[in-house]
C-alpha positions in Angstrom: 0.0 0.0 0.0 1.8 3.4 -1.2 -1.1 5.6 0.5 -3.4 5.3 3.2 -5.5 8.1 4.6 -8.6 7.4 7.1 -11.4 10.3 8.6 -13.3 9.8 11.7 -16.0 12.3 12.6 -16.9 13.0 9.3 -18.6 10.9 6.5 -20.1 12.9 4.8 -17.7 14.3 2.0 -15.2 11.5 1.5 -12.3 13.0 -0.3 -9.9 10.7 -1.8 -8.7 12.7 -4.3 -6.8 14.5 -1.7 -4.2 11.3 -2.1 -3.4 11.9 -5.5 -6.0 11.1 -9.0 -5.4 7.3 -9.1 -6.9 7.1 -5.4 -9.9 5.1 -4.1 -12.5 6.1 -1.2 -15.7 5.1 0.4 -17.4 5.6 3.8 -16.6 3.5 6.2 -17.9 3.3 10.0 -17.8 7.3 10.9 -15.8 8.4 8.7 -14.3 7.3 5.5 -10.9 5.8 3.8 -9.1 6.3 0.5 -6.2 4.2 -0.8 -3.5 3.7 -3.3 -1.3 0.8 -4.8 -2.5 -2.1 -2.7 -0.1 -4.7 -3.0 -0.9 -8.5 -3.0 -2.0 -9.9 0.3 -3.3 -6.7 1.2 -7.3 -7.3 2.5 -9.7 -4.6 1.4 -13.5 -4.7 2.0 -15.8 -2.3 2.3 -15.9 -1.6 5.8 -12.4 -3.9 7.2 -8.7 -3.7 5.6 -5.6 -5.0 7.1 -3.2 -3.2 4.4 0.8 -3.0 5.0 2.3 0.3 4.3 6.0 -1.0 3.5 7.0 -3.7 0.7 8.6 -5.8 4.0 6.9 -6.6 7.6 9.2 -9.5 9.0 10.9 -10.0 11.9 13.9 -12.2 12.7 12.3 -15.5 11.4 10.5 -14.7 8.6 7.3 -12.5 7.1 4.6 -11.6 9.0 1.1 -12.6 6.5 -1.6 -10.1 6.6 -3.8 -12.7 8.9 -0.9 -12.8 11.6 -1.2 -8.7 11.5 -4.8 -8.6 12.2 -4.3 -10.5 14.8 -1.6 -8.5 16.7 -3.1 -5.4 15.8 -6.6 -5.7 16.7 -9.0 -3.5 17.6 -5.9 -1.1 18.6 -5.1 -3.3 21.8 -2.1 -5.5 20.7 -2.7 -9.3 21.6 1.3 -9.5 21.2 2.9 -6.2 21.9 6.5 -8.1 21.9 5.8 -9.4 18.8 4.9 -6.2 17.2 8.3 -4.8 18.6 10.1 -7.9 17.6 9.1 -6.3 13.7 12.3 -5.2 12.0 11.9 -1.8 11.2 11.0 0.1 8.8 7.4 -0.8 8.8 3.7 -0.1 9.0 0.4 -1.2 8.7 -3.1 -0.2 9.0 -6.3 -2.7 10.0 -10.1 -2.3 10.7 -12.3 -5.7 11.5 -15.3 -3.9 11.2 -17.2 -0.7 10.8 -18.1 -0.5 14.3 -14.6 -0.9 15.5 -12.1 1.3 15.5 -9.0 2.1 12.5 -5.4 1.1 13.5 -2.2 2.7 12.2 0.7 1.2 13.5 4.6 1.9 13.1 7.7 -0.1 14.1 9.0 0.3 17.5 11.7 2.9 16.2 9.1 5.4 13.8 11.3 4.2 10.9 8.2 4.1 8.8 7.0 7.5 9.1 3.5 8.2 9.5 0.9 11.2 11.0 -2.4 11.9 12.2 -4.2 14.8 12.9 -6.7 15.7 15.9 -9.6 18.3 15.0 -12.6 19.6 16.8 -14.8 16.4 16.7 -12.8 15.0 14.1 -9.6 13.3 13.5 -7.5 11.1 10.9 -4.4 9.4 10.3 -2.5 8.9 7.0 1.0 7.9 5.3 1.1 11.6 4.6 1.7 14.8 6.3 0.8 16.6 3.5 -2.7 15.4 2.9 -3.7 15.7 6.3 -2.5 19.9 6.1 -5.1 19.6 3.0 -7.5 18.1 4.6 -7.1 20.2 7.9 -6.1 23.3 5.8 -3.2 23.2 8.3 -1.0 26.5 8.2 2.9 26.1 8.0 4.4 25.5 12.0 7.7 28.0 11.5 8.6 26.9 14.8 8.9 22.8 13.5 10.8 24.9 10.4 12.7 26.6 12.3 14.6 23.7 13.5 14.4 22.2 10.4 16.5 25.5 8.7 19.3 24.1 11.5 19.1 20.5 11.5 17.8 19.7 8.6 15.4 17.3 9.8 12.5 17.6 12.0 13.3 16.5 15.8 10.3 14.5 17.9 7.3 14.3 16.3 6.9 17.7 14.7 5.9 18.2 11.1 6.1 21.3 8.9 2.3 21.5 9.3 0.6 23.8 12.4 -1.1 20.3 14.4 -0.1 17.4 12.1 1.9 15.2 14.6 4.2 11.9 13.1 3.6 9.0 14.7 5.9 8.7 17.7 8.2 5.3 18.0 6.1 2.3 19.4 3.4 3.3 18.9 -0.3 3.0 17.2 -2.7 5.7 16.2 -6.4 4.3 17.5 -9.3 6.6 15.4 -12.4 6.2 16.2 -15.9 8.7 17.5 -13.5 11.2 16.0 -10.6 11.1 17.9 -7.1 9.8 17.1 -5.2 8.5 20.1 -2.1 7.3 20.5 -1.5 4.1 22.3 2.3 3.1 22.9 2.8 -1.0 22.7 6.9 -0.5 22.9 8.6 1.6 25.3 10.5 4.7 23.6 13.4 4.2 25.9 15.9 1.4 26.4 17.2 1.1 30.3 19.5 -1.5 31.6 17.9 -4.2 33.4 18.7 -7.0 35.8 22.9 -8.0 35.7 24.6 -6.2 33.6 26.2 -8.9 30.5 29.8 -8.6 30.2 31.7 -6.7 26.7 32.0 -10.8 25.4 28.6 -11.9 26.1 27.4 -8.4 24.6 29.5 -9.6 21.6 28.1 -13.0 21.6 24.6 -12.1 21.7 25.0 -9.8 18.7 26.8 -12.0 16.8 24.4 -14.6 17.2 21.1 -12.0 16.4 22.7 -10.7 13.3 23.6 -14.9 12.0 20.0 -15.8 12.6 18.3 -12.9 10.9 20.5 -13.3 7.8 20.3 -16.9 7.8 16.5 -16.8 7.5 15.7 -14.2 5.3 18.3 -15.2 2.8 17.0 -18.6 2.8 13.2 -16.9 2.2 14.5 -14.3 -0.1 17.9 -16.2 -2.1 18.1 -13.4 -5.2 18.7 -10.9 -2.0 21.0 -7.6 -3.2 23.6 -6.7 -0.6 24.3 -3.3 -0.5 28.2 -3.0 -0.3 29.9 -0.2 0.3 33.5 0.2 2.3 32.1 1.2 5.3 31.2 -0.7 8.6 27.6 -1.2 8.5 27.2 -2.9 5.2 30.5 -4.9 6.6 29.0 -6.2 9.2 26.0 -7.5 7.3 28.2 -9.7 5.1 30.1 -11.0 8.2 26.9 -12.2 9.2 26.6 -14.1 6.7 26.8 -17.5 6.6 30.1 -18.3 3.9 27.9 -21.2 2.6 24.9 -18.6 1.4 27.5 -15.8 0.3 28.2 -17.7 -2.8 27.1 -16.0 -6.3 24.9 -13.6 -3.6 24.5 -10.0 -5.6 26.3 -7.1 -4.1 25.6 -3.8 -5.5 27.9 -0.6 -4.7 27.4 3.4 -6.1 30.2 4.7 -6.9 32.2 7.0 -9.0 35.0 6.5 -11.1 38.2 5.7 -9.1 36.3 5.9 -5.5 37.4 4.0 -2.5 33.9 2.6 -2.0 33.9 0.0 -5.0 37.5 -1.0 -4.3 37.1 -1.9 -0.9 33.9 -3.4 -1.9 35.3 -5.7 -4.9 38.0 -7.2 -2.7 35.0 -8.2 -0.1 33.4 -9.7 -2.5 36.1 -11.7 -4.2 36.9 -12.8 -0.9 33.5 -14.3 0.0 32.2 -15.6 -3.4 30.2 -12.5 -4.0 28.5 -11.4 -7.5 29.9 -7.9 -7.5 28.3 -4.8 -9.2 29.1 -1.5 -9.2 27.4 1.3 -10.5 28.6 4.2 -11.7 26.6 7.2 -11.1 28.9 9.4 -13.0 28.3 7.8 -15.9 24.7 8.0 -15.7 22.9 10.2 -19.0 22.2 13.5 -18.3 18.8 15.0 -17.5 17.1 17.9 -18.6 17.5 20.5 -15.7 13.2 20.1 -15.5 13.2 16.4 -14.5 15.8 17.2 -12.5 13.6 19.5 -10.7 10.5 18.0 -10.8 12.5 14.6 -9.1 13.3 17.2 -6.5 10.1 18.5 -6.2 8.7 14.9 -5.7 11.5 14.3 -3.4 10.3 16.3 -1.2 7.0 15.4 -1.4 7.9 11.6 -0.9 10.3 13.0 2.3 6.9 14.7 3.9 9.1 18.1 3.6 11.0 17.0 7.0 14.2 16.2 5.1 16.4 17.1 2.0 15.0 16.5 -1.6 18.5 17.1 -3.0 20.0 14.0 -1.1 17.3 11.5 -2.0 16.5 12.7 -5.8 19.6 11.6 -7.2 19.2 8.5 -5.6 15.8 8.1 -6.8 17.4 8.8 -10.5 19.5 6.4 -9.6 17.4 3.7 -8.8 15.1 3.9 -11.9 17.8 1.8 -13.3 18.2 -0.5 -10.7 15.8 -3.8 -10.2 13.5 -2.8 -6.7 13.5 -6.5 -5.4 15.2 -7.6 -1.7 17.5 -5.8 -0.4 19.6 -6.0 3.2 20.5 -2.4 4.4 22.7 -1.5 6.7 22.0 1.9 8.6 22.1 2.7 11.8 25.4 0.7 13.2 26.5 4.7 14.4 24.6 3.9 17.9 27.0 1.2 18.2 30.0 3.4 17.9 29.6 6.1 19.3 28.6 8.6 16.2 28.8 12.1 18.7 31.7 11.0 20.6 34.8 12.6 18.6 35.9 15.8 20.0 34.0 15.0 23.7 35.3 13.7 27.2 31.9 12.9 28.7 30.1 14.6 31.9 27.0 14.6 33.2 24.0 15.7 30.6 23.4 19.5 30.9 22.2 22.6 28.9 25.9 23.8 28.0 26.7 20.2 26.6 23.8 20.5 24.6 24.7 23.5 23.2 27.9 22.7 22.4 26.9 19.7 20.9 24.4 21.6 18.7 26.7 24.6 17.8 29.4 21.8 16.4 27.7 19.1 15.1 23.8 19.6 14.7 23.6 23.1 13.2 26.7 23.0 11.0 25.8 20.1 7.7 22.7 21.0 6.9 22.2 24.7 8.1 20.7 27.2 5.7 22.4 30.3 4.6 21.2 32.5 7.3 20.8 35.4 4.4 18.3 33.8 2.7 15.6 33.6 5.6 13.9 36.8 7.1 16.1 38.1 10.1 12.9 37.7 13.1 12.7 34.2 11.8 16.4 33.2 11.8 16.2 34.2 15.4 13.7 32.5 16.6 14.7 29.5 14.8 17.9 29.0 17.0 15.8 29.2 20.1 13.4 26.5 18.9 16.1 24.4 17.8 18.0 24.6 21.2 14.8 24.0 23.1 13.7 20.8 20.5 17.1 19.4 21.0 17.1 20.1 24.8 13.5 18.4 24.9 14.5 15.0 23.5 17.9 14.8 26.0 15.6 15.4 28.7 14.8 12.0 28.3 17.8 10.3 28.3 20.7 9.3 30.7 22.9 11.3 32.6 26.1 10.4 31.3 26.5 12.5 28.6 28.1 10.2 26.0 25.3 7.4 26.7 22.8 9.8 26.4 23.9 11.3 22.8 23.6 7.8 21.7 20.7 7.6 22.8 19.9 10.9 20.6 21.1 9.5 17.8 19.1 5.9 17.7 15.6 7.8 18.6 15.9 11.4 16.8 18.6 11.3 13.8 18.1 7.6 13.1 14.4 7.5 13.4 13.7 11.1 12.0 16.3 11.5 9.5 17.3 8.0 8.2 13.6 7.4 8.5 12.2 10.1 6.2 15.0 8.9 4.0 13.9 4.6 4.5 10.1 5.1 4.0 10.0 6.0 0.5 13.1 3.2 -0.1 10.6 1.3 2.1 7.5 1.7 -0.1 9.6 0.8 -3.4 11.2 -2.9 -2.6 11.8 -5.3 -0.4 14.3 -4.1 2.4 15.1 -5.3 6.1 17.6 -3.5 8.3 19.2 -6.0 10.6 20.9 -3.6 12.6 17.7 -2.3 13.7 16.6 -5.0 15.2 15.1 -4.3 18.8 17.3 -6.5 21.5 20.4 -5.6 19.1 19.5 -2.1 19.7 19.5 -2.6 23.6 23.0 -4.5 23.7 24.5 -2.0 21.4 23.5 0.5 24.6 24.7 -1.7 26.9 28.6 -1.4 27.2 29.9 1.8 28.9 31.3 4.3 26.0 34.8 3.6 26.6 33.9 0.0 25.3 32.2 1.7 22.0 34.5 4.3 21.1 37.0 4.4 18.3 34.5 1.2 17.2 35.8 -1.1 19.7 32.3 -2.8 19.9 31.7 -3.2 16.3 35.1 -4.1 15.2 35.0 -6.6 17.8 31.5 -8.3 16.5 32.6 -8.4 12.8 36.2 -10.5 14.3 33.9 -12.1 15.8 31.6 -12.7 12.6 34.4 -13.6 9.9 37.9 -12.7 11.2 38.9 -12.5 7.4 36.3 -9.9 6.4 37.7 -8.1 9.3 41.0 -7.9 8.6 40.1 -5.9 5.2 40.9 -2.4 5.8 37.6 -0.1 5.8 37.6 2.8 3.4 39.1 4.8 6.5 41.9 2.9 6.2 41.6 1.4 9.3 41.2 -2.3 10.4 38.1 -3.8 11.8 39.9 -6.8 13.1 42.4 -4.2 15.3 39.6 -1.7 16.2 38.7 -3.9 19.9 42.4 -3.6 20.4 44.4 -1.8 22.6 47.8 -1.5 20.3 49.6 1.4 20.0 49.6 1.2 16.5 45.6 1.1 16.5 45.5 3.9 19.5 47.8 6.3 16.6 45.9 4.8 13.6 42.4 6.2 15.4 44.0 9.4 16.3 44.7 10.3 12.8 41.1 9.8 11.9 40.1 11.3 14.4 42.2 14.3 14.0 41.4 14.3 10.3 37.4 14.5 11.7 37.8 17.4 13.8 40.2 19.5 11.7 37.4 19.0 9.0 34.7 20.1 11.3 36.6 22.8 12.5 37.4 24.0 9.1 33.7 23.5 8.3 32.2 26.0 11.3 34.7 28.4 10.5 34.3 28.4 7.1 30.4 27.4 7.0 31.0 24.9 4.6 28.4 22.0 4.2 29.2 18.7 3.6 26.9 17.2 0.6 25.8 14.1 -0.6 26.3 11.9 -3.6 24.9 14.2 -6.3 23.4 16.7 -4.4 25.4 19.5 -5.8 24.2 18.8 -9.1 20.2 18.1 -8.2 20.7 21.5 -6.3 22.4 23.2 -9.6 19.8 22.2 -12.1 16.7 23.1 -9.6 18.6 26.8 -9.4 19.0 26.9 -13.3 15.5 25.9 -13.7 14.2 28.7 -11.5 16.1 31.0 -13.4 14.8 29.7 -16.5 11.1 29.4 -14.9 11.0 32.2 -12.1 7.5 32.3 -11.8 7.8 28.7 -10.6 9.2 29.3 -6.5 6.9 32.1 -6.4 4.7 30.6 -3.6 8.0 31.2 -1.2 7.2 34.7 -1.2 4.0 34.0 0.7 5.0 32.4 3.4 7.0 34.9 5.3 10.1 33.0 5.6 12.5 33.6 2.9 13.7 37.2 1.9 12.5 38.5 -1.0 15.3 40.8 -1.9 17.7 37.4 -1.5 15.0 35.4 -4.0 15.5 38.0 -6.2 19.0 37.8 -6.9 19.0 34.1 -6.3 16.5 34.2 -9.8 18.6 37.0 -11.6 22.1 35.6 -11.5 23.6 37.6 -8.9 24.2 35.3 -6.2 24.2 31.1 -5.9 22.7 28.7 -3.2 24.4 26.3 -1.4 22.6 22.5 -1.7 21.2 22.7 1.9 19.8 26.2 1.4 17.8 24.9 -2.1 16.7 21.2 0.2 15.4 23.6 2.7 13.7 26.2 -0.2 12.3 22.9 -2.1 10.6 21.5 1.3 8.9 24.8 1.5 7.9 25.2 -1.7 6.2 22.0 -1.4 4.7 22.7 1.9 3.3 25.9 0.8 1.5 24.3 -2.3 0.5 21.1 -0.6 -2.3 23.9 1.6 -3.6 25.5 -1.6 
């Protein structure tokens, strides 16, 4: 199911064309549904549907059938709430057993699968889309939620760009029904220790033996699996985890360029374990027309709910209209393992002036907007709200500091940012993300963060996996195999990254550089020369109070450029804007 979107309270205008022309809608109970691009196994009736809103809803052992959903989602009181968080995210589903019963919306226990719902005055709905709940609410534009977004570039908690469109928090389900939308929680959104500690090995163990059986399973359900390889640690791990037996003739598939590290890393993994290697070269991709490059930014944005940059996933989306959509194994979100915040820190206790600091140098800095381009009130009160969103979500973590920026990383940048980035990838094919699974999660929060950093934990599990694999340097340069040791030679090997890191970020704050992703530049380039070319066509930011006119202007004339975060941010408004008219 691409598109879901269910009204209580009101049944007497059903609306589906608000999900796009190919739509479908009826009444149903109080209220009514529409739908899109139901997918086999999906159960539609007139007044009961249990539809899933990813490709994939599986957990370690194998895919969950439409019947077994029903089931744990009932009538929005989970028989199984361990089995629902058991799920590998992303995924989502939506079920009704009758018109008298309620409608339940339910994400994975992280809100990798994005979804929203909206709470009016005696009526209420939830959807796969921010955006058509604005239009149906005729929701105004929350600067506060953009704010935050013209910092971080991604939205933080369960804000939208949309004034009272909420995203479905982690855990959780979204019960409509006598028009109302409440939100029941079947996972908790935290992770504390419990009972006796387990040691760094069992830890290890544990992991090791989690990331075997889920690879083991679902390459024996799903044999013409792609790997996605790169010469990183996350997608490294995944093929330690698998079993040397099942990595024979297996498809890998890397993006690179011509002469990048990525694809020779990755072609010496996969000589070394049997692999069927491909590499695709996204510099040798044909051209487009600076239009379809813009209207595949403009959709970006639309498929990223305007909570995260267009200019990162349209490429990508280029990119993939060449590529076969079938299975794929992923491997984000192996940073909460390692320690993502911890260069440049010595720990403490969490406070407000570690927050700060931690904003200042690594939140505000990739993906900030040129402060010139936004009115001057509004660039003001941005930084406030982004200091007080950020201070909000570490209110709920621990109080050592380097535990708790993990913590900030699994629950706001990997579920908000890599989120909005999985759910369209989500909607398209086939894909599991192992490292996401829910007890792996807790144990890779369980060692203290002198165990975790410099990647002690993670270089230890892939030794542990495949000591061979692990002894290939990563693209760093550096050696899984020697990242859990103590050597002096690893010790002055991890300093020079890490000194490479923090010269780079210091260079970048000073500088306000922004570091961009594959082909964003270009994407960003072409949507700039096709404003030029077409400058009635961003006219709509004008109305919303947000970007400077006089800087528009000059932007549309020639006389000054955009960087690629400032046009991701200028594209998710543009969107926005339209998507309440």
């Amino acid at each position: 199911m691409r598109d879901f979107l269910a009204v209580s309270g009101d049944a007497s205008h059903p609306r589906p064309e608000l999900l796009g022309t190919s739509a479908t809608g009826h009444r149903s109970g109080d209220g009514w549904v529409a739908f899109t691009g139901a997918e086999p196994g999906d159960v539609i009736d007139d007044d009961t549907f249990t539809v899933r809103l990813t490709r994939s809803v599986r957990d370690r052992a194998s895919d969950l059938d439409t019947s077994l959903l029903a089931r744990l989602l009932a009538e929005g009181e989970p028989s199984d709430p361990a089995a629902l968080a058991a799920v590998l995210p992303p995924w989502g589903a939506a079920h009704r057993s009758a018109a008298s019963t309620p409608v339940v919306m339910a994400t994975d226990w992280l809100g990798m699968r994005h979804l929203y719902y909206w709470q009016g005055d005696g009526v209420a709905a939830v959807s796969t889309s921010a955006r058509t709940l604005a239009r149906l609410a005729g929701a105004g534009l929350d600067t506060a939620a953009l704010g935050v977004q013209s910092l971080v570039g991604w939205q933080v908690g369960t804000s939208t760009p949309f004034t009272g469109v909420h995203k479905l928090a982690p855990g959780c389900l979204a019960v409509l029904n006598g028009g109302r939308a409440e939100v029941r929680r079947y996972a908790a959104d935290s992770m504390p220790p419990s009972g006796r500690a387990a040691s760094f090995d069992e830890v290890v163990d544990e992991m090791a033996t989690i990331l075997r059986d889920i690879h083991t399973g679902y390459l024996a359900d799903h044999p013409d699996t792609v790997l996605q390889l790169t010469g990183g640690q996350d997608s490294r791990l995944l093929l330690c985890a698998i079993p040397p037996k099942m990595r024979d003739g297996l498809h890998a598939l890397t993006l690179d360029v011509g002469g990048g590290v990525e694809s020779r890393v990755a072609a010496r993994l996969s000589e070394l374990g049997g692999l069927r290697h491909e590499v695709f070269r996204v510099d040798q991709q044909p051209p487009v027309t600076d239009a379809v490059a813009h209207d595949t930014a403009l959709a970006a944005a639309a498929a990223l709910e305007c909570s995260a940059s267009p200019v990162a996933l349209a490429p990508l989306t280029l990119f993939e209209s060449h590529l076969s959509q079938g299975h794929r194994l992923s491997g984000a979100g192996g940073e909460t393992a390692r320690g993502f915040y911890y260069a440049g820190q010595t720990g403490g206790t969490t406070s407000p002036r570690l927050v700060e600091r931690l904003a200042d140098w690594r939140l505000f800095v990739n993906e900030a907007v040129a402060a010139d381009a936004l009115e001057p009130d509004f660039v003001t009160a941005a930084r406030g709200h982004a200091l007080a969103a950020v201070g909000r979500a570490f209110e709920g973590y621990d109080t050592d500091w380097l535990r708790a920026t993990d913590e900030f990383y699994l629950w706001q940048r990997t579920q908000r940012w890599a989120g909005a980035h999985g759910t369209p990838a989500a909607i398209d094919r086939f894909f599991v993300n192992p490292l996401l699974d829910r007890r792996f999660m807790e144990l890779a929060l369980t060692p203290a963060p002198e165990q975790k950093r410099g990647s002690r934990l993670t270089g230890q599990l892939m030794h542990r996996l495949d000591p061979a694999l692990a002894a290939i340097p990563l693209d760093s340069g550096l050696v899984p195999a020697k990242l859990g040791q103590a050597g002096l030679g690893t010790r002055a090997a991890l300093a020079r990254v890490a000194l490479r890191k923090t010269t780079a970020k210091v260079r970048q704050r000073v500088t306000g550089g922004r570091r961009t992703q594959m082909g964003a530049a270009t994407i960003s380039a072409a949507v700039v020369r096709h404003w030029r070319a077409e400058p009635d066509r961003p006219a709509a930011l004008r109305e919303t109070g947000i970007v400077r006119s006089g800087w528009l202007d000059e932007l549309l004339d020639g006389r000054r450029s955009a960087d690629p975060s400032t046009v991701a941010f200028l594209l998710n408004l543009l969107v926005a804007a339209e998507a309440r008219r």
